[in-house]
N, C-alpha and C positions, 0 to 999 in steps of 0.2 A: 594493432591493426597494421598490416602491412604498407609500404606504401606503392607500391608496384600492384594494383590488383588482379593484371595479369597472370602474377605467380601463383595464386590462389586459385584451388579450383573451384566447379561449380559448386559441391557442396560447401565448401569453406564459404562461399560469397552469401548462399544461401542462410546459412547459418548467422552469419553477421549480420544482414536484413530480422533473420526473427530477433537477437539480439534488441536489435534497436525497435521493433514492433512490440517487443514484450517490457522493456523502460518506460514506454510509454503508459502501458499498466499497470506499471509498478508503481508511477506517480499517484495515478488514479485511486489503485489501491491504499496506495498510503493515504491519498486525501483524506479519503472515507473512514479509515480507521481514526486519522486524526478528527473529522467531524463531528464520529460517533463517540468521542471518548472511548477509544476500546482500552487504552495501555492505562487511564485513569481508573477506568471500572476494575480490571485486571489489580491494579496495583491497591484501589481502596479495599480489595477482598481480603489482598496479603498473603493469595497465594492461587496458582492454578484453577479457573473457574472453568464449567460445562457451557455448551452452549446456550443452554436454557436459563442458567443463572446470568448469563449475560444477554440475550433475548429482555429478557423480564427487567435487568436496568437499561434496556432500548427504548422500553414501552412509551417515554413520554414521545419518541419520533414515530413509534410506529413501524416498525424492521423490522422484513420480511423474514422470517427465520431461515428457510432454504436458503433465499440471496446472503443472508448474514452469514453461514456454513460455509457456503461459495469463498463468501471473502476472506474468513476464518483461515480456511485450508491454503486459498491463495500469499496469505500473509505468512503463514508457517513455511510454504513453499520459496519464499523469497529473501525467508530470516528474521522477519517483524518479529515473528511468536514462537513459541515452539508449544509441540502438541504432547501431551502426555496419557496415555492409556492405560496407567499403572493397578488402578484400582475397579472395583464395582458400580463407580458412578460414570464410567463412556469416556468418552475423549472429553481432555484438557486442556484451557489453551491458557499456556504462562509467558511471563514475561522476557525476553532475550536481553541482552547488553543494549540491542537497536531500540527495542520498545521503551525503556527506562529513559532513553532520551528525549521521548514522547511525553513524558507523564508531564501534564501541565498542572499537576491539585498539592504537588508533595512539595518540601522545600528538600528536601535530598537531592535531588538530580535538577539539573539547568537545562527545562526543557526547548527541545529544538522544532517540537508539535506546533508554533504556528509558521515555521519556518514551513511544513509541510502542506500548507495551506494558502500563504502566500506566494513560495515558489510555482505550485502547480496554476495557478491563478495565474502571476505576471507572463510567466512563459506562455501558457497558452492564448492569454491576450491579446501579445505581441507578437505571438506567429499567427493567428486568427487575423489579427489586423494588417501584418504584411502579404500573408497567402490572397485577401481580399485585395489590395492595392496591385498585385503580382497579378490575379487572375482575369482583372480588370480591363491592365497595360495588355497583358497577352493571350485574351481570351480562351483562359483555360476553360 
């Protein structure tokens, strides 16, 4: 990021704002994959699962299958997953280098899945709780 943001035009300034709007749902994203066990389910298959094979080990929360697709493609989109179309069964969603670090069920990898649970947590807690103290002092 530069430090002069003068030098930067409007688009660049733009651009840096979505940046930092789209982090923010990248957190969120992750939360929820980490919630839902998706890189666990993923990895207990052993290999590329359908939407619908991973719906079906949702069942005990009840996930929306649309909102799940949503998040699905968003996680592919960001590098969590990747998607794979290869065959006669529709889109697949497998595991990346990033999701394997997620997997909390296996003893192979040192998962980092409640690291993404906890940080989105304290963070937002902590600017929840200062934004209220901030908007309080100066009636935002």
């Amino acid at each position: 990021m530069p430090e002069d943001m003068g030098q930067c035009d409007e688009r660049e300034m733009q651009a840096l704002i979505w940046d930092y709007i789209n982090s923010y749902f990248d957190s969120f994203a992750l939360r929820s994959a980490v919630e839902l066990g998706i890189s666990d389910i993923i990895h207990s298959h052993g290999h590329p699962i359908t939407l619908s094979q991973l719906s079906a080990a949702c069942l005990s929360i009840d996930a929306n299958p649309d909102c799940l697709h949503r998040l699905m493609r968003y996680l592919v989109r960001i590098g969590i997953l990747v998607e794979n179309t290869d065959d006669d069964d529709g889109e697949k969603f497998g595991l990346t280098s990033l999701s394997k670090l997620l997997v909390q069920s296996g003893e192979q990898y040192d998962s980092m899945g409640h690291l993404g649970l906890e940080g989105v947590d304290g963070a937002m807690a902590s600017l929840d709780m200062e934004l209220g103290r901030k908007s309080k002092r100066y009636s935002i």
